[in-house]
C-alpha angles and dihedrals in degrees: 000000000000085000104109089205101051093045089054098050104092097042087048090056089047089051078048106060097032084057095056092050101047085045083055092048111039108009097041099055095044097043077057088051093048088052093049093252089113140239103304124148118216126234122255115231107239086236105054091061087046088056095053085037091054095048097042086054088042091054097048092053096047084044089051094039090054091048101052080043088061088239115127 
């Protein structure tokens, strides 16, 4: 598409998803240790990581899919 928005849709919801989990993973436990709550990290859902692992799948077919077609 020539559309800038739609062709950054699907990168945009991979830097999404890889945001919140380092926010889970880094900023989170340390914002609990600079309140005095300690430094626990939190647990990812299963679900959660099978989502991001569904769309990042999802964009690198489409990705290969749109190469082999001659699109860019």
């Amino acid at each position: 598409s020539t559309d800038p928005w739609v062709r950054r849709a699907r990168p945009m919801f991979l830097w999404m998803m890889t945001a919140s989990i380092g926010m889970s993973l880094m900023v989170f436990p340390l914002i609990n240790a600079a309140t005095g709550k300690g430094l626990v990290i939190p647990e990812i859902p299963e679900a959660y990581l099978q989502l991001f692992g569904v769309g990042f799948l999802g964009y690198v077919g489409a990705r290969t899919w749109e190469k082999t077609k001659g699109r860019n």
